[in-house]
LOFIKE-949403 format. One line per 5 residues: number of its first residue (from 1); their letters; for each residue x, y, z of N, C-alpha, C. Coordinates in nm, 4 decimals. Example, Ala and Ser with C-alpha at 12.3 -4.5 7.8 and 13.67 -1.06 7.14 Angstrom:
% LOFIKE-949403
1) AS) 1.3190 -0.5690 0.7800 1.2300 -0.4500 0.7800 1.3200 -0.3300 0.7800 | 1.2850 -0.2250 0.7080 1.3670 -0.1060 0.7140 1.2900 0.0030 0.7870
***
This chain:
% LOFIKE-949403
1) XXXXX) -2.7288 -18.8040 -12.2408 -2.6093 -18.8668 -12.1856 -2.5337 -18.7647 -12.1003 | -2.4614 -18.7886 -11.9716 -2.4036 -18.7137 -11.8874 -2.2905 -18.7071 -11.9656 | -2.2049 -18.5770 -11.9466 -2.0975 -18.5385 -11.9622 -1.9912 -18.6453 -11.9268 | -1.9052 -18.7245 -11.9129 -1.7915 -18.7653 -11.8255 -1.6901 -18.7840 -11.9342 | -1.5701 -18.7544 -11.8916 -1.4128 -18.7369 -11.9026 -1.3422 -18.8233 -11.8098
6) XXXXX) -1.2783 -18.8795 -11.9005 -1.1964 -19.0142 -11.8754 -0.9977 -18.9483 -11.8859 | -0.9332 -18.9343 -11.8417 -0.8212 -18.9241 -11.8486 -0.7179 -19.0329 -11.8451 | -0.6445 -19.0851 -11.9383 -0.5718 -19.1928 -11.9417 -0.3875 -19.1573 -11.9952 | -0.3560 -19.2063 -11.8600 -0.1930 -19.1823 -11.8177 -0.1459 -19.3134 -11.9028 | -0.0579 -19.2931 -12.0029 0.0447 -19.4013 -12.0473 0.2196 -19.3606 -11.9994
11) XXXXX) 0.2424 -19.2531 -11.9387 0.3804 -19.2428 -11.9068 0.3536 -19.1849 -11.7855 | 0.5131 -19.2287 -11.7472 0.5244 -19.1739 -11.6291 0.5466 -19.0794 -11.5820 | 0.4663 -18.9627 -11.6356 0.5425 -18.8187 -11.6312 0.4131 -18.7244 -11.7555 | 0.4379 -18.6419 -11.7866 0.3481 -18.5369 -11.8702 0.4660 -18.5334 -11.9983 | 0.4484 -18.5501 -12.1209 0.5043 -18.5180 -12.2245 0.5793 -18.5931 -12.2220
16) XXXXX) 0.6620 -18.6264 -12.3549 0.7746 -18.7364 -12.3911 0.9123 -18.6686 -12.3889 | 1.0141 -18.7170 -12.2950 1.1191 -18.6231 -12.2433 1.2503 -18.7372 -12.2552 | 1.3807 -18.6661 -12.2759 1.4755 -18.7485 -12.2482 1.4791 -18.8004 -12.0903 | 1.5625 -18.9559 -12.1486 1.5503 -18.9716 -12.0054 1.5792 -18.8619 -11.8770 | 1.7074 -18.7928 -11.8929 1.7737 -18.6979 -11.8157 1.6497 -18.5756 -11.7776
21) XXXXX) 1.5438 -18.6107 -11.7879 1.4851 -18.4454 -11.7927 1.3245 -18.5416 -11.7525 | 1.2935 -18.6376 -11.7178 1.1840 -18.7205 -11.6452 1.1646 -18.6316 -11.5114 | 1.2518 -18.6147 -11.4687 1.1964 -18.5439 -11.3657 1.0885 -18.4336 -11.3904 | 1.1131 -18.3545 -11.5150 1.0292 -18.2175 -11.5646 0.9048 -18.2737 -11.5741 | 0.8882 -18.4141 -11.6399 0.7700 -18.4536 -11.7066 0.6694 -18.4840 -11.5553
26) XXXXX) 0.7502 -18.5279 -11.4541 0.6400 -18.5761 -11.3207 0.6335 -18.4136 -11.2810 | 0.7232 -18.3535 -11.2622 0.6646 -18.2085 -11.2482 0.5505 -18.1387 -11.2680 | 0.5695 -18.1663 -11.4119 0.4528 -18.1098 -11.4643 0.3227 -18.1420 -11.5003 | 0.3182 -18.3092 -11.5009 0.2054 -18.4075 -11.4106 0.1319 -18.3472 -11.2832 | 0.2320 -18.2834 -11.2244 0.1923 -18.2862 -11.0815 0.1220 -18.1481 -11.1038
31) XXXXX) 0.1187 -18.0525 -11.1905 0.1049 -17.9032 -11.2314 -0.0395 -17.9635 -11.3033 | -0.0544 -18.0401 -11.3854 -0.1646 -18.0773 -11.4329 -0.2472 -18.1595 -11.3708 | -0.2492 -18.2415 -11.2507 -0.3012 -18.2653 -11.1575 -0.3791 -18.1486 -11.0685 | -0.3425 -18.0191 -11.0276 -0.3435 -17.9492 -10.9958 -0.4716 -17.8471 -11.1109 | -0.4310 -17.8319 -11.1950 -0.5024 -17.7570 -11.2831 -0.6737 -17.8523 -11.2768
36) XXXXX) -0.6336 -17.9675 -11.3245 -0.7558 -18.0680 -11.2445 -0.8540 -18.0086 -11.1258 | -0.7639 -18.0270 -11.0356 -0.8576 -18.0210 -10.8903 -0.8896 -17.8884 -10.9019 | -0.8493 -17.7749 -10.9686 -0.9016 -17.6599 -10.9763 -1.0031 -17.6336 -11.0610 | -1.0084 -17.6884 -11.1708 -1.1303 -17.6905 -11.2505 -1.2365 -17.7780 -11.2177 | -1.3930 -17.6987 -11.2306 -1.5063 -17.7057 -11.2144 -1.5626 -17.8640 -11.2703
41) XXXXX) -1.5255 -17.8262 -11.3553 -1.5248 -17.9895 -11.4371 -1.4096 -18.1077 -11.4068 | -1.4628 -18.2026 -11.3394 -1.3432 -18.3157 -11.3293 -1.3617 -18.4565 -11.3622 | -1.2901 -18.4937 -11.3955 -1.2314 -18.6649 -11.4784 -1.3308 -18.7121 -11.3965 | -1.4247 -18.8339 -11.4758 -1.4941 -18.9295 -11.3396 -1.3815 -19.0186 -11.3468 | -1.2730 -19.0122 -11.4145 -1.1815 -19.1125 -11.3849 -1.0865 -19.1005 -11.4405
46) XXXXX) -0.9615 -19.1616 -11.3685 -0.8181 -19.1103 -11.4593 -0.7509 -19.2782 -11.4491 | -0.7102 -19.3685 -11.5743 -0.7051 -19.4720 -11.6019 -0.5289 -19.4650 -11.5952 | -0.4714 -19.5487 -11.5867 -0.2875 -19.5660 -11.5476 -0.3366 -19.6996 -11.6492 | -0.1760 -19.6925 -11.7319 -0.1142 -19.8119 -11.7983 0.0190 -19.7791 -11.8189 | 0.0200 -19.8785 -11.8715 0.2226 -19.8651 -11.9111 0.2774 -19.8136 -11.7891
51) XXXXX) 0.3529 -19.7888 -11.8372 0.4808 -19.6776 -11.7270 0.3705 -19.5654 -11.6872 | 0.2623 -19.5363 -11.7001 0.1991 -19.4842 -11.6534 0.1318 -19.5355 -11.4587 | 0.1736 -19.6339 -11.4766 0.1321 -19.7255 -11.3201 0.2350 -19.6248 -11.2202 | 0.3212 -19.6100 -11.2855 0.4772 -19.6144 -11.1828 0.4312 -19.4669 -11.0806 | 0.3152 -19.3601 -11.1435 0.2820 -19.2630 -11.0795 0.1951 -19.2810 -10.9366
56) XXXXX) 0.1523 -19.4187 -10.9745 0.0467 -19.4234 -10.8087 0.0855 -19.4987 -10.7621 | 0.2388 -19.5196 -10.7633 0.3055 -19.6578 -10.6442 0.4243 -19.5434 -10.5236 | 0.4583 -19.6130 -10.4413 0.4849 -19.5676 -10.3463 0.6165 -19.4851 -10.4112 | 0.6355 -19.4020 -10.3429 0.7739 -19.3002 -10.3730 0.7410 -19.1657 -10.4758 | 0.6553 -19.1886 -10.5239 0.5719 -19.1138 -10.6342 0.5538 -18.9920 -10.5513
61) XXXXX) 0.6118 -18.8741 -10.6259 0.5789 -18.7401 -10.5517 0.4697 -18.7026 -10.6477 | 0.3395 -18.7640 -10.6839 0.2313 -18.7067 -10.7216 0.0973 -18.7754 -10.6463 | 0.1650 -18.8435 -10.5554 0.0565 -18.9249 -10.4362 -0.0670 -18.8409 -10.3984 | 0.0223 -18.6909 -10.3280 -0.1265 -18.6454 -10.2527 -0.1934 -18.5607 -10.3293 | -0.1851 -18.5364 -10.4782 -0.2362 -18.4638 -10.5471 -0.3286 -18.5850 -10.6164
66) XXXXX) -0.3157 -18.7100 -10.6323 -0.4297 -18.8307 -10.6876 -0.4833 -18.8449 -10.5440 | -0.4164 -18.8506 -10.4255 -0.4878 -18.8719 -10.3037 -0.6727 -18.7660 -10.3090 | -0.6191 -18.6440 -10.3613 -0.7072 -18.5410 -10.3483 -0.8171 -18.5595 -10.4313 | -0.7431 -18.5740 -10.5818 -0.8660 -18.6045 -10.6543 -0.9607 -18.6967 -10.6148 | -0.8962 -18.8406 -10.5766 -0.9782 -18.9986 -10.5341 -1.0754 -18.9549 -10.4397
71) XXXXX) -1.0332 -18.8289 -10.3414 -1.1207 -18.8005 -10.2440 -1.2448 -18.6878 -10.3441 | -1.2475 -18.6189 -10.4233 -1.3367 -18.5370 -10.4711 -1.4327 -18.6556 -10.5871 | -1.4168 -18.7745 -10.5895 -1.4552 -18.8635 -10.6514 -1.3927 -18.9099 -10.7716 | -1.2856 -18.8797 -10.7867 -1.2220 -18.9136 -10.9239 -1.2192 -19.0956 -10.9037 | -1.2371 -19.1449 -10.9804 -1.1896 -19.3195 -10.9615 -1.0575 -19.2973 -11.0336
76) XXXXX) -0.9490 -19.3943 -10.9937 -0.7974 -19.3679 -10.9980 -0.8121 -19.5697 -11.0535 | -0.8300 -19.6019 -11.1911 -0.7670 -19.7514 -11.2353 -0.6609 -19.7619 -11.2786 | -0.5886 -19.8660 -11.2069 -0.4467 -19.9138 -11.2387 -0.4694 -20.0086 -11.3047 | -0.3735 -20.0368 -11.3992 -0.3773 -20.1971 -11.4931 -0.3144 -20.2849 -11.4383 | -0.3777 -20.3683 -11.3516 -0.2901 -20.4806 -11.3192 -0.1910 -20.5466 -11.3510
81) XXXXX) -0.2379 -20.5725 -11.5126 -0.0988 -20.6120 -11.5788 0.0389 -20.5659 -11.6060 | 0.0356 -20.4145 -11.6328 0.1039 -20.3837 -11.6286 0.1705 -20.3157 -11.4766 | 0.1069 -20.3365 -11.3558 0.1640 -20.3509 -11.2334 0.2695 -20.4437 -11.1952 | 0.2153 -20.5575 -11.2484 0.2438 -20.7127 -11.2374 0.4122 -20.6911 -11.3679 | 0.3839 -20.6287 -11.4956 0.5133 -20.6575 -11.5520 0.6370 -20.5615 -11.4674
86) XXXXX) 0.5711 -20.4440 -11.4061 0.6602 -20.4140 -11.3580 0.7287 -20.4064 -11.2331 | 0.6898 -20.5353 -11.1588 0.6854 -20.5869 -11.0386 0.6542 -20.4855 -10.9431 | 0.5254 -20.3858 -10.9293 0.4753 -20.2815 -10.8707 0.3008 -20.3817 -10.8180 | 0.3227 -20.4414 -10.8170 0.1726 -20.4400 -10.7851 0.1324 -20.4482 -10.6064 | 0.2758 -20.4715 -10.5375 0.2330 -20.4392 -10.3801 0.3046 -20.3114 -10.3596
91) XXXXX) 0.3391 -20.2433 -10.4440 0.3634 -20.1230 -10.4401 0.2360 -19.9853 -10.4468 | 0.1155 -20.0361 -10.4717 0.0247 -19.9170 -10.5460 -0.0079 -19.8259 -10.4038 | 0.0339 -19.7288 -10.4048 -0.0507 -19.6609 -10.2983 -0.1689 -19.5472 -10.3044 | -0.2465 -19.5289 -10.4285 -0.3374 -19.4833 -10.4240 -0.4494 -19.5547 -10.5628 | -0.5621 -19.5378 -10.5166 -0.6421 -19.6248 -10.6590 -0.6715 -19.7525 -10.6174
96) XXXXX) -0.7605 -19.7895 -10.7220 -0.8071 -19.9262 -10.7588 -0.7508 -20.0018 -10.8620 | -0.7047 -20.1405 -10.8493 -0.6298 -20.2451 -10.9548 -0.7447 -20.2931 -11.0007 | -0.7436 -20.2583 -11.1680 -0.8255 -20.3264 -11.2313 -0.8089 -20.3912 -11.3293 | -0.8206 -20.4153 -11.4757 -0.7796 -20.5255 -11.5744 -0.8308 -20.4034 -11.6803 | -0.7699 -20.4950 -11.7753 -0.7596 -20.3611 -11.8923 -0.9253 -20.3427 -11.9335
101) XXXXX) -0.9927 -20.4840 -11.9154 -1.1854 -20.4122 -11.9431 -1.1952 -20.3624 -11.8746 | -1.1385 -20.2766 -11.7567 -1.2030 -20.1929 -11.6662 -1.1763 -20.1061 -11.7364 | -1.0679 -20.0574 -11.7540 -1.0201 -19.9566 -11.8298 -1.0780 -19.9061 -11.9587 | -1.1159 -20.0210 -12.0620 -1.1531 -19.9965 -12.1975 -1.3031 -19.9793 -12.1922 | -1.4122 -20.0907 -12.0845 -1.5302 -19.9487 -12.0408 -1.5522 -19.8576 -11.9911
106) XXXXX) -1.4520 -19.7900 -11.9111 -1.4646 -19.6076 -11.9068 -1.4605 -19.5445 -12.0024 | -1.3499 -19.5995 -12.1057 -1.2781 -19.5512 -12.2081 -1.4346 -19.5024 -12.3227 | -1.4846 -19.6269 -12.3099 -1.5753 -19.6416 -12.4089 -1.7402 -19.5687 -12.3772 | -1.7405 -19.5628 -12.2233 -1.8789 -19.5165 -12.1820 -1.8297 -19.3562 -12.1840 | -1.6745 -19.3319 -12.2039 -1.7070 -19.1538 -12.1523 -1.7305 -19.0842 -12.3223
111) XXXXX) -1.7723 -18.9354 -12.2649 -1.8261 -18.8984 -12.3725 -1.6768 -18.8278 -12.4102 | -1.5839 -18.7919 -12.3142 -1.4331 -18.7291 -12.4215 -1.3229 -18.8110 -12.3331 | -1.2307 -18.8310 -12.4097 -1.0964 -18.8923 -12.3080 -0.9815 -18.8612 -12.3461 | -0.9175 -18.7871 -12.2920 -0.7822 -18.7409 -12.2933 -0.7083 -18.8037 -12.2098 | -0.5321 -18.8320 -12.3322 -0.4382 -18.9026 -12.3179 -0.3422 -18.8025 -12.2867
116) X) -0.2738 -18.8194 -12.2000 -0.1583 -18.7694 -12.1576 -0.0496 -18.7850 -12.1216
***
Protein backbone atom coordinates (compact mmCIF):
# COMPACT_ATOMS: atom_id res chain seq x y z
CA UNK A 1 0.00 0.00 0.00
CA UNK A 2 1.33 3.59 -0.89
CA UNK A 3 2.02 5.88 1.81
CA UNK A 4 -0.78 8.80 1.66
CA UNK A 5 -1.69 11.45 4.34
CA UNK A 6 -4.88 12.95 4.46
CA UNK A 7 -5.04 16.26 6.46
CA UNK A 8 -8.43 17.34 7.74
CA UNK A 9 -9.20 21.12 8.75
CA UNK A 10 -12.29 21.40 11.21
CA UNK A 11 -11.52 25.14 12.29
CA UNK A 12 -10.84 28.00 11.00
CA UNK A 13 -7.53 28.65 12.13
CA UNK A 14 -4.68 26.12 13.84
CA UNK A 15 -5.49 25.37 17.55
CA UNK A 16 -8.57 26.27 19.68
CA UNK A 17 -8.24 30.06 20.61
CA UNK A 18 -10.43 32.72 22.16
CA UNK A 19 -12.38 34.39 19.96
CA UNK A 20 -10.12 37.68 20.38
CA UNK A 21 -6.89 35.86 19.41
CA UNK A 22 -8.42 33.88 15.87
CA UNK A 23 -6.35 35.84 14.19
CA UNK A 24 -3.10 33.82 15.84
CA UNK A 25 -4.83 30.58 14.96
CA UNK A 26 -5.03 31.57 10.83
CA UNK A 27 -1.50 32.72 11.42
CA UNK A 28 -0.31 29.91 12.34
CA UNK A 29 -2.35 27.79 9.77
CA UNK A 30 -0.66 29.76 7.40
CA UNK A 31 2.99 28.75 9.24
CA UNK A 32 1.78 25.17 8.96
CA UNK A 33 0.81 25.37 5.49
CA UNK A 34 4.17 26.42 4.87
CA UNK A 35 5.99 23.77 6.90
CA UNK A 36 3.82 21.50 4.38
CA UNK A 37 5.09 22.78 1.14
CA UNK A 38 8.51 22.46 2.63
CA UNK A 39 8.44 18.99 3.55
CA UNK A 40 9.40 16.15 1.26
CA UNK A 41 6.42 14.31 2.14
CA UNK A 42 2.99 15.92 1.29
CA UNK A 43 -0.86 15.46 2.08
CA UNK A 44 -2.42 13.75 -1.16
CA UNK A 45 -5.10 15.74 0.31
CA UNK A 46 -6.21 18.25 2.81
CA UNK A 47 -10.18 17.82 3.52
CA UNK A 48 -12.15 21.35 4.99
CA UNK A 49 -15.36 20.95 7.21
CA UNK A 50 -16.98 22.94 9.72
CA UNK A 51 -15.64 26.35 10.13
CA UNK A 52 -12.91 24.79 8.62
CA UNK A 53 -14.49 25.81 4.90
CA UNK A 54 -14.20 29.54 5.91
CA UNK A 55 -10.16 29.07 5.06
CA UNK A 56 -10.60 28.50 1.20
CA UNK A 57 -13.30 31.19 0.56
CA UNK A 58 -12.49 34.47 -0.64
CA UNK A 59 -10.81 37.04 1.84
CA UNK A 60 -8.87 34.18 3.42
CA UNK A 61 -5.23 35.25 3.86
CA UNK A 62 -4.20 31.53 3.51
CA UNK A 63 -5.34 31.44 -0.32
CA UNK A 64 -1.89 31.43 -1.95
CA UNK A 65 -0.32 29.11 0.36
CA UNK A 66 -3.47 26.22 -0.57
CA UNK A 67 -3.10 27.89 -4.08
CA UNK A 68 0.58 26.35 -3.92
CA UNK A 69 -0.05 23.22 -2.47
CA UNK A 70 -3.28 22.43 -5.14
CA UNK A 71 -0.56 23.24 -7.65
CA UNK A 72 2.19 20.58 -6.20
CA UNK A 73 -0.84 18.11 -6.30
CA UNK A 74 -2.39 18.35 -3.04
CA UNK A 75 -6.39 17.81 -3.72
CA UNK A 76 -8.00 20.69 -1.52
CA UNK A 77 -12.09 19.02 -0.55
CA UNK A 78 -14.53 21.34 0.69
CA UNK A 79 -17.80 20.03 2.29
CA UNK A 80 -20.46 21.32 0.53
CA UNK A 81 -22.64 21.18 3.25
CA UNK A 82 -21.12 22.86 5.36
CA UNK A 83 -20.37 25.66 2.58
CA UNK A 84 -24.03 25.75 2.00
CA UNK A 85 -24.75 26.20 6.10
CA UNK A 86 -22.55 28.85 6.00
CA UNK A 87 -23.77 30.63 3.07
CA UNK A 88 -20.03 30.35 1.49
CA UNK A 89 -20.55 28.17 -1.23
CA UNK A 90 -20.09 30.98 -4.17
CA UNK A 91 -17.55 32.15 -2.10
CA UNK A 92 -14.81 29.11 -2.43
CA UNK A 93 -11.80 30.30 -4.09
CA UNK A 94 -9.50 27.53 -4.07
CA UNK A 95 -10.35 23.52 -4.17
CA UNK A 96 -12.90 21.18 -5.09
CA UNK A 97 -16.72 21.02 -3.50
CA UNK A 98 -17.36 17.73 -2.53
CA UNK A 99 -19.91 15.84 -0.09
CA UNK A 100 -18.89 14.42 3.03
CA UNK A 101 -18.26 10.62 1.08
CA UNK A 102 -15.71 12.39 -0.62
CA UNK A 103 -14.24 13.26 2.33
CA UNK A 104 -14.81 10.02 4.47
CA UNK A 105 -13.05 7.95 1.38
CA UNK A 106 -9.80 9.75 1.62
CA UNK A 107 -10.25 9.60 5.18
CA UNK A 108 -10.58 5.92 4.98
CA UNK A 109 -8.20 4.96 1.93
CA UNK A 110 -5.20 7.04 3.62
CA UNK A 111 -2.78 5.19 5.50
CA UNK A 112 -2.36 8.32 8.43
CA UNK A 113 -4.67 11.45 8.81
CA UNK A 114 -4.10 14.28 10.76
CA UNK A 115 -6.63 16.68 12.29
CA UNK A 116 -5.91 20.05 12.84
Amino acid sequence: MAHSVVVLVRQAGLGQLQPNDAHFGVEMFERFLHAVDANPITPSAICFYTEGVKLVCEGSPVIPSLQLLQGMGVRLVICATCLEYFNLRDKVAVGEVGGMSDIVNLLLSATHVVTV
